[in-house]
Every structure is written in C-alpha cells, then in structure tokens.
C-alpha positions in Angstrom: 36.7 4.6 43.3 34.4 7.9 43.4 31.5 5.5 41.1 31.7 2.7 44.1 30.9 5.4 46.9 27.8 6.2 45.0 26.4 3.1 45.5 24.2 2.8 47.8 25.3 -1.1 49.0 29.0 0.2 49.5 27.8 2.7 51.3 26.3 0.4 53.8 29.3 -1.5 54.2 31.4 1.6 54.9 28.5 2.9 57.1 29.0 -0.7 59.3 33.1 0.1 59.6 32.7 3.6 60.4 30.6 3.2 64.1 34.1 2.1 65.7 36.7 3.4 67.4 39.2 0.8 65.4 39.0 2.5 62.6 41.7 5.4 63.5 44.3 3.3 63.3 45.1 3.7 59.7 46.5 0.5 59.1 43.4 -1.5 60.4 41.3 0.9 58.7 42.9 0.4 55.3 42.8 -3.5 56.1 39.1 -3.0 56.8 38.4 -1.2 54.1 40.0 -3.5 51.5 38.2 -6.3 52.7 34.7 -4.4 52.5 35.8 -3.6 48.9 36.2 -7.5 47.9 32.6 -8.0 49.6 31.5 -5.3 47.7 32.8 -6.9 44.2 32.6 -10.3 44.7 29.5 -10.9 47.0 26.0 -9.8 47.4 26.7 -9.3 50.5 24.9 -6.2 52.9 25.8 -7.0 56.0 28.9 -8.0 58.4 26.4 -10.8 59.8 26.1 -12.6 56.5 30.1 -13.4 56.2 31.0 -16.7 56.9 34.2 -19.0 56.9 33.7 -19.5 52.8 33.2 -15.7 52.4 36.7 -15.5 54.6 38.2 -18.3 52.3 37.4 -16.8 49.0 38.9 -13.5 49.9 42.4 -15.5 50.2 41.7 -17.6 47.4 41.1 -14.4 45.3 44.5 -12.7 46.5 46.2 -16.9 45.5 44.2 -16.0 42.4 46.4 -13.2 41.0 49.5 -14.1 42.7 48.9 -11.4 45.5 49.4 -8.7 43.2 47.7 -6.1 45.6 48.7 -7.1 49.2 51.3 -9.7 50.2 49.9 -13.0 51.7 50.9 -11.7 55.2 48.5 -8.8 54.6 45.7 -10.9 53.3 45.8 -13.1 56.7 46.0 -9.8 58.6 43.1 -8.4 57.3 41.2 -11.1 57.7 42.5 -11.2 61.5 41.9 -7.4 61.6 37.4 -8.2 60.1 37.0 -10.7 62.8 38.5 -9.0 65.1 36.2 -5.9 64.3 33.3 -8.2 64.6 34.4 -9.4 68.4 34.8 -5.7 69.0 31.3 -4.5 68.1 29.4 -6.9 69.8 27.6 -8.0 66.3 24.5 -10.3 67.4 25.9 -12.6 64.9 27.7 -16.1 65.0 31.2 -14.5 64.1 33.1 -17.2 61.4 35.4 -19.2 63.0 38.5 -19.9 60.9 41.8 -21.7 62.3 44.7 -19.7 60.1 47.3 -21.3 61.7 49.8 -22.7 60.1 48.8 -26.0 61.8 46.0 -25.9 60.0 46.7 -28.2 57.4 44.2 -29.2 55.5 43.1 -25.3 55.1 46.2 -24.4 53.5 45.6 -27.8 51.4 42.4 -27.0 50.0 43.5 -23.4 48.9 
C-alpha cells in the first residue's frame, strides 16, 4: 500500500476525498477509500467528474468477478451509495452518474 501513496495519481484521488467532512465517519471513509483504490487500478481515471454509470458498474462486476472475496455484495452497493453520495455532498460541477440499484432494477442485475 506504501508504493500506491507515492504515486502521484492516487494521491490526487485521496486529495479529492479528503476536502469533506464525510470522511470522519470511518466506515464511509473506508467505503470511499476502497472505491478510490479500484479507480486507481482499474481506470485511468484523475478525477471524481470523469466516473460514470459504466465506471460504477465495473466496480460491481469486478467484486462478481472474484466472488466478493474482499467486501460482501451488501458492501459493494454501499460504497457505491456512499461515492455518489460524496459527489451530491461536494457540490462537484459535474453531471453525477445516475444508477437505479434497486432491486427493481431488473435488467441491471441481468446484465451483470
């Protein structure tokens, strides 16, 4: 983990989460951290403003992927729940993703 905080483009992910005041809840911070992790490995990704609905479907495809060996399903939707909720928070100039994770939402759960 100490190699990934010298990059520089972790870093500025971190940077992003840390200018909030959600972040001293430790459970949302941990959530919010995990999920800048998986941007940091899987994406190119800089910036909060360039996630999107697929970036938000691939992070729960991954956890499907190895049988939610790290976090529990539960978790993954929570975290997920917990980012976009950190973007509606911080009044990001961005078009936040819009996702429907309802159960409802059949075709989502479908596809994955």
């Amino acid at each position: 983990m100490d190699s990934i905080r010298k990059d520089s483009r972790y870093d500025l992910l971190l940077r992003q989460l840390r200018n909030n005041n959600l972040c001293t809840v430790e459970e949302i911070k941990q959530s919010l951290d995990r999920f800048c992790l998986y941007l940091y490995k899987h994406t190119d990704i800089h910036y909060f403003s360039f996630v999107n609905e697929k970036i938000l479907k691939s992070y729960i495809s991954y956890h499907l992927s190895i049988n939610f060996e790290i976090i529990s399903f539960v978790q993954v939707i929570k975290d997920v729940n917990n980012f976009l909720f950190f973007l509606r928070n911080n009044q990001y100039e961005i078009n936040i993703p819009k996702i429907d994770l309802s159960v409802e939402n059949f075709n989502l759960w479908m596809r994955l």
